[in-house]
MDTraj code that builds the backbone (N, CA, C; nanometers):
import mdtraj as md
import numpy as np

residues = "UNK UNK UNK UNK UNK UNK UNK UNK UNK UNK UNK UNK UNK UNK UNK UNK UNK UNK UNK UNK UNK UNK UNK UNK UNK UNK UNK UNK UNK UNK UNK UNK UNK UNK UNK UNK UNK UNK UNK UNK UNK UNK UNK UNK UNK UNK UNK UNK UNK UNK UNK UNK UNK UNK UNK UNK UNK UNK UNK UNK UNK UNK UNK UNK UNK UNK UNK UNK UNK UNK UNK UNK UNK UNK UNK UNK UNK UNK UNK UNK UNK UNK UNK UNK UNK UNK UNK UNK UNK UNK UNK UNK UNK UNK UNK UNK UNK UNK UNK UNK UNK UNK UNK UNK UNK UNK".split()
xyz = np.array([
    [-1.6161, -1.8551, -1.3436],
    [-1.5989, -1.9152, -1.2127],
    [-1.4625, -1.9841, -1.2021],
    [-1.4194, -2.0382, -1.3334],
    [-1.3027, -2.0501, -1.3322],
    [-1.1450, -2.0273, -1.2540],
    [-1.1376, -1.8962, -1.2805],
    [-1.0485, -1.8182, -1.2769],
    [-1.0830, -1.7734, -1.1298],
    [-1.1374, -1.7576, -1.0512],
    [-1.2131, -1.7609, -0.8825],
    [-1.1628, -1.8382, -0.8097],
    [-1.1658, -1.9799, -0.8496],
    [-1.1334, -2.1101, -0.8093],
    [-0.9583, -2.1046, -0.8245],
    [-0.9321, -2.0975, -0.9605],
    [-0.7783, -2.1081, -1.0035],
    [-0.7498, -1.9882, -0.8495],
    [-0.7563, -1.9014, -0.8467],
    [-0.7092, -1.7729, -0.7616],
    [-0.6933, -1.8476, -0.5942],
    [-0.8253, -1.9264, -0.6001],
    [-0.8448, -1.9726, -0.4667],
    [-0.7399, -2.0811, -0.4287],
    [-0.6885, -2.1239, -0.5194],
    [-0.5978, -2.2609, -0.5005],
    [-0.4756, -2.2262, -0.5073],
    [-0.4523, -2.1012, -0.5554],
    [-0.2991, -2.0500, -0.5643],
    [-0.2493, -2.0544, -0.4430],
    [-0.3673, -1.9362, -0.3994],
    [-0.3379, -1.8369, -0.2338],
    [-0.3753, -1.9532, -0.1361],
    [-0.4165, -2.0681, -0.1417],
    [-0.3725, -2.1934, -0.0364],
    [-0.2474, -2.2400, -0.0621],
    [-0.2128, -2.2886, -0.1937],
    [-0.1219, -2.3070, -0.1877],
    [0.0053, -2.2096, -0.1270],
    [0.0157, -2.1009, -0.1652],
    [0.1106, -1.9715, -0.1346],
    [0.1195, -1.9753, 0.0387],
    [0.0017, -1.9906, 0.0794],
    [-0.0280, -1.9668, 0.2380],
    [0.0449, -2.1056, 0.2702],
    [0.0433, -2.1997, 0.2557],
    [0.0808, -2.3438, 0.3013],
    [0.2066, -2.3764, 0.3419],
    [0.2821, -2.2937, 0.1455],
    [0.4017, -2.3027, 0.1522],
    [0.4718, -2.1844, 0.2648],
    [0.4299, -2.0912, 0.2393],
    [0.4570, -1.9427, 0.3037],
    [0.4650, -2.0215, 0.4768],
    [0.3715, -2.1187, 0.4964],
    [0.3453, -2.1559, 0.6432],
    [0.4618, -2.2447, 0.6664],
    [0.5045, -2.3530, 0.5793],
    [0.6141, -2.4399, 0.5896],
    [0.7266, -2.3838, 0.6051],
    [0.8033, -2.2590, 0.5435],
    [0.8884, -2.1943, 0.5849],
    [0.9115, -2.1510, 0.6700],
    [0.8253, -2.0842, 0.7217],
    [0.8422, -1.9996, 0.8039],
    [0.8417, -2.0867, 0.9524],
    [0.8086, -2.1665, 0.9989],
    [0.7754, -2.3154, 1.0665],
    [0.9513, -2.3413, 1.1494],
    [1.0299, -2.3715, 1.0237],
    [1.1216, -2.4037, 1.1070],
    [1.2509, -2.3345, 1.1558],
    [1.2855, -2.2063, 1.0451],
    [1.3526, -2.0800, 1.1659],
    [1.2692, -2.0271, 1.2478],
    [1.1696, -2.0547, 1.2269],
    [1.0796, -1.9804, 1.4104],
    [1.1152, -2.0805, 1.4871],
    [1.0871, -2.1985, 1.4689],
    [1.1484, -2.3090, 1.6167],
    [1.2522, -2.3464, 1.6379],
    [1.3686, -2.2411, 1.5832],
    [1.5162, -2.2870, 1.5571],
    [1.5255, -2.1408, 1.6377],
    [1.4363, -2.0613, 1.6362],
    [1.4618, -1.9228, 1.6752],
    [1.3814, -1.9292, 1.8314],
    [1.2855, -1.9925, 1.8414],
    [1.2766, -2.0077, 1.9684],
    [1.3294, -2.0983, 2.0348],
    [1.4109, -2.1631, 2.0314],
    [1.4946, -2.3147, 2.0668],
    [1.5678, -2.2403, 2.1240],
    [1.6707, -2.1243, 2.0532],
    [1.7631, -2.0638, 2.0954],
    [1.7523, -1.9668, 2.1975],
    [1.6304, -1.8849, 2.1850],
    [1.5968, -1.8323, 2.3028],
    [1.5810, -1.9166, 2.4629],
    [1.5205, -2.0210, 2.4307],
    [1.4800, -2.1192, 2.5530],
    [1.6385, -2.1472, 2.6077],
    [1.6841, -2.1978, 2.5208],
    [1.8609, -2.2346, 2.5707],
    [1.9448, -2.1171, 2.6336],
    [1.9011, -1.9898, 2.6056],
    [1.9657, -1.8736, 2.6948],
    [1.9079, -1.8485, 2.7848],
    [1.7298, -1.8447, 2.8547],
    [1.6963, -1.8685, 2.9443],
    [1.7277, -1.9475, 3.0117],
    [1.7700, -2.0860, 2.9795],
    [1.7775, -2.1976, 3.0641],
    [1.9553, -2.2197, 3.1412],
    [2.0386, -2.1201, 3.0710],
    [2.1506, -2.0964, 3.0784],
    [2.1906, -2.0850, 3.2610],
    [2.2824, -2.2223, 3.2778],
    [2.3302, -2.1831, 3.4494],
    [2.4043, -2.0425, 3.4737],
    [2.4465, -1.9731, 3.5201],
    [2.5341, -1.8708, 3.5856],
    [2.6713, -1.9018, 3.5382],
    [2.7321, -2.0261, 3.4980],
    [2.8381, -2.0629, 3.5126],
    [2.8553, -2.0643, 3.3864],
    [2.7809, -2.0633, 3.2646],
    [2.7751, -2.0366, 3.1202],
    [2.7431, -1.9027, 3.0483],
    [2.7294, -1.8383, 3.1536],
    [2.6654, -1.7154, 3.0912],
    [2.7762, -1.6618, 2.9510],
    [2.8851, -1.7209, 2.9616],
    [2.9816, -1.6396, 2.8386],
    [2.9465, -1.7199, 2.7074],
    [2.8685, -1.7851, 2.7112],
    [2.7723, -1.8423, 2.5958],
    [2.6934, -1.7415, 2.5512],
    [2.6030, -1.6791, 2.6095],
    [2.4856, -1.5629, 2.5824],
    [2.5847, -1.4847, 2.4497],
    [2.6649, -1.4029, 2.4694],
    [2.7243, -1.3734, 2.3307],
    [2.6898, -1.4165, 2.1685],
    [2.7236, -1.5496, 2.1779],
    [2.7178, -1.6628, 2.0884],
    [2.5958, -1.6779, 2.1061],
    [2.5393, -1.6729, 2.1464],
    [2.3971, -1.7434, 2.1125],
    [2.2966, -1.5886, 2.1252],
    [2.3363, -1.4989, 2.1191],
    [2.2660, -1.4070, 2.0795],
    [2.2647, -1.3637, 1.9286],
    [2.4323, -1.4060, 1.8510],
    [2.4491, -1.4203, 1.7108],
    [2.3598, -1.4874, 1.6773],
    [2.3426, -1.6110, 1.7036],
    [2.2804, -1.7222, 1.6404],
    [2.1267, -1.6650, 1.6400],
    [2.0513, -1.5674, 1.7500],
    [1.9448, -1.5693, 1.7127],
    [1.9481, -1.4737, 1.6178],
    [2.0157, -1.3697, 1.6202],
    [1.9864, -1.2110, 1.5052],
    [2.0707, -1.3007, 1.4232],
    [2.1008, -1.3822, 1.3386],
    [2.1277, -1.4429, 1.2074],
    [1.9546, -1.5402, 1.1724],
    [1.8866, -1.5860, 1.3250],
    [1.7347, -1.6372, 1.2646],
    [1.6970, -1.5279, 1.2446],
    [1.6611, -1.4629, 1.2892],
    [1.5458, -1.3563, 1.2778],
    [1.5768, -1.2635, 1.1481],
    [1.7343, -1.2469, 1.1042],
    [1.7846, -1.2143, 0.9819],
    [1.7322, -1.2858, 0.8318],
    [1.7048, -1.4412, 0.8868],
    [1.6611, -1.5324, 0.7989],
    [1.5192, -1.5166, 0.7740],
    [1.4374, -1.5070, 0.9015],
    [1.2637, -1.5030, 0.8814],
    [1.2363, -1.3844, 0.8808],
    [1.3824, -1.2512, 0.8086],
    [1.2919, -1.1457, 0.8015],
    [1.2779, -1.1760, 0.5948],
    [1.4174, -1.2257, 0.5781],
    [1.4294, -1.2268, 0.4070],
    [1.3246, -1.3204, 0.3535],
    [1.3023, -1.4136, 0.4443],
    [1.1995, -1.5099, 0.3589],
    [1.0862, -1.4149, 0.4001],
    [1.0381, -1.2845, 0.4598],
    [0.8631, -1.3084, 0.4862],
    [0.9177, -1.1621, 0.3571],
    [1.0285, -1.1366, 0.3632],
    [1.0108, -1.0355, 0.1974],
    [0.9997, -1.1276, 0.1114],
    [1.0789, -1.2609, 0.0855],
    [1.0180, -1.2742, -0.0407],
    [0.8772, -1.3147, -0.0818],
    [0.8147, -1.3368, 0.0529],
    [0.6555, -1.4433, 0.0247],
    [0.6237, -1.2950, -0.0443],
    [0.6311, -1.1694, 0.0541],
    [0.5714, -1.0398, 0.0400],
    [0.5892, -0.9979, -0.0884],
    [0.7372, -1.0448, -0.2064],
    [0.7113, -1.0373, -0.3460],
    [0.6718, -1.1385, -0.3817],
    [0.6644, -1.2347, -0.3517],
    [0.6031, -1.3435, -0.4589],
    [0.4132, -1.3252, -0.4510],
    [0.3847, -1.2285, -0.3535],
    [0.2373, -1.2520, -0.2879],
    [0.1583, -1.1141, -0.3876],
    [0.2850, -1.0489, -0.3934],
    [0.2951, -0.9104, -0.4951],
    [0.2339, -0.9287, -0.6607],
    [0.3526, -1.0158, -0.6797],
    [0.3240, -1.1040, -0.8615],
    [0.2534, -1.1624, -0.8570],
    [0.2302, -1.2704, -0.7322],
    [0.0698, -1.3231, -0.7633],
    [-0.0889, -1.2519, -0.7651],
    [-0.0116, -1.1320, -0.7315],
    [-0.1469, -1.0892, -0.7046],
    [-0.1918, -1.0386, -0.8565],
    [-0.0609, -0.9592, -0.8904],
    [-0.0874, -0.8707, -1.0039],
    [-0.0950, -0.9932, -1.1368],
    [-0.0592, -1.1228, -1.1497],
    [-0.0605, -1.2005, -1.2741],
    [-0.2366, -1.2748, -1.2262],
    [-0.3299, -1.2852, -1.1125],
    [-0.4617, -1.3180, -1.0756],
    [-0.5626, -1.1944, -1.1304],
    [-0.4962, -1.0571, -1.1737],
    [-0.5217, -0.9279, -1.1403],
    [-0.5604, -0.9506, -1.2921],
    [-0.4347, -0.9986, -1.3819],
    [-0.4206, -0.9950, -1.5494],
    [-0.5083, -1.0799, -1.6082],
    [-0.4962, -1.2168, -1.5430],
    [-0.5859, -1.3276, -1.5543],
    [-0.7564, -1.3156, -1.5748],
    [-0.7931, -1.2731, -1.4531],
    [-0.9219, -1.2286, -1.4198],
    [-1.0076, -1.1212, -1.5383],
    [-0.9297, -1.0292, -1.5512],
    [-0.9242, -0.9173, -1.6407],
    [-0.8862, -0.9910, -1.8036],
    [-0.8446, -1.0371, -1.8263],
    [-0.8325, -1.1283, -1.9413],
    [-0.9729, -1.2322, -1.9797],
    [-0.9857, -1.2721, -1.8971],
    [-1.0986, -1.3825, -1.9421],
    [-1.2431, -1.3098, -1.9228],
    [-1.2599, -1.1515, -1.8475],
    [-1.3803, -1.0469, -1.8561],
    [-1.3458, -1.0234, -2.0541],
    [-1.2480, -1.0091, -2.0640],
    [-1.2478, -0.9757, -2.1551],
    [-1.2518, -1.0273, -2.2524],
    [-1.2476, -1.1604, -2.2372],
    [-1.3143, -1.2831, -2.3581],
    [-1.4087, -1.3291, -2.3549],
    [-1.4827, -1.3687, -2.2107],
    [-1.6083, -1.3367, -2.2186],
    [-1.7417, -1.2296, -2.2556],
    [-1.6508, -1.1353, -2.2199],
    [-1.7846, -0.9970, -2.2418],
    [-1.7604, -0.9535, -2.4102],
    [-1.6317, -0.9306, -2.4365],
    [-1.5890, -0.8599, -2.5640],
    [-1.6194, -0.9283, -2.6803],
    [-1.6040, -1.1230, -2.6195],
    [-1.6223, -1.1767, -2.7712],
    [-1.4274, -1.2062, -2.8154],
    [-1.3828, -1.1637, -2.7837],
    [-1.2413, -1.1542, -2.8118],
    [-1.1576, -1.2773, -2.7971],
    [-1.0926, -1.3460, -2.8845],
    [-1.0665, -1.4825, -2.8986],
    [-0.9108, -1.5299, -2.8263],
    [-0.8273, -1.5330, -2.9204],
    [-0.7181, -1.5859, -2.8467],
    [-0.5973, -1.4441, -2.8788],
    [-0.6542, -1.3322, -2.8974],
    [-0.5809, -1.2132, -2.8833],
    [-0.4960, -1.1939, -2.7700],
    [-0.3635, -1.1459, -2.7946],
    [-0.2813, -1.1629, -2.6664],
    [-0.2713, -1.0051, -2.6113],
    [-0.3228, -1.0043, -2.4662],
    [-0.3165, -0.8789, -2.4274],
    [-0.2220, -0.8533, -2.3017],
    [-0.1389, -0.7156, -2.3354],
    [0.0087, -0.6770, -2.2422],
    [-0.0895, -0.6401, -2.1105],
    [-0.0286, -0.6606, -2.0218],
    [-0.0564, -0.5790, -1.9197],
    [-0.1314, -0.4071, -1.8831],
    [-0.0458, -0.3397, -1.9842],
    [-0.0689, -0.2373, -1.9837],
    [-0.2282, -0.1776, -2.0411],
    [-0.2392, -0.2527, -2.1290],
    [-0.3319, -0.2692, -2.2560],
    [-0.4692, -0.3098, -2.1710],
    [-0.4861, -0.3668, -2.0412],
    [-0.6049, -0.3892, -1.9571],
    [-0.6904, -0.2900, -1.8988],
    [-0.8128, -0.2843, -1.9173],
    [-0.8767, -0.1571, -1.8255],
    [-0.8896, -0.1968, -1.6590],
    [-0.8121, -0.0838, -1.5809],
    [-0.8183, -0.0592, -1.4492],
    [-0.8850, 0.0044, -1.4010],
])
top = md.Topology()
chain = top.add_chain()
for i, resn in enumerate(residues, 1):
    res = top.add_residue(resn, chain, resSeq=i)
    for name in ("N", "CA", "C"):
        top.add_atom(name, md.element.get_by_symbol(name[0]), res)
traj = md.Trajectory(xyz[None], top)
């Protein structure tokens, strides 16, 4: 039950953090949108510039949702090793033997 729990507290945590990031180039990315809507006629040669500014956010909240997407990857597969490790000290009897990755039944 252990190792259930450990899994369960990761992926809150992962989700939390994953949520905190992502939090404030989205409202830096919709800020900027609102400010080009709200744009008088007499500024419009702003829109340029502030169309950079958003495709540099959206450039930003695309690299961070790849990395959650690898870090969400390794966590999955080291919960994957884990899980499969302690079946295997429980059921086998098998003590503090160190087992590779590869070496696990899938």
């Amino acid at each position: 039950m252990q190792p259930i729990y450990q899994s369960y507290s990761q992926q809150q945590k992962f989700t939390a953090n994953a949520a905190y990031e992502l939090r404030s180039p989205l409202a830096s990315l919709l800020a900027t949108v609102e400010t080009i809507l709200r744009l008088p006629p007499s500024n419009q040669w702003e829109i340029p510039l502030l169309l950079q500014t958003v495709e540099r956010q959206g450039r930003r909240l695309s690299h961070l949702i790849w990395d959650f997407h690898k870090k969400s990857s390794a966590l999955e597969v080291m919960q994957n090793y884990s899980s499969r490790l302690a079946f295997l000290r429980g059921v086998g009897g098998i003590s503090d033997r160190r087992f590779y990755f590869w070496e696990l039944p899938f």
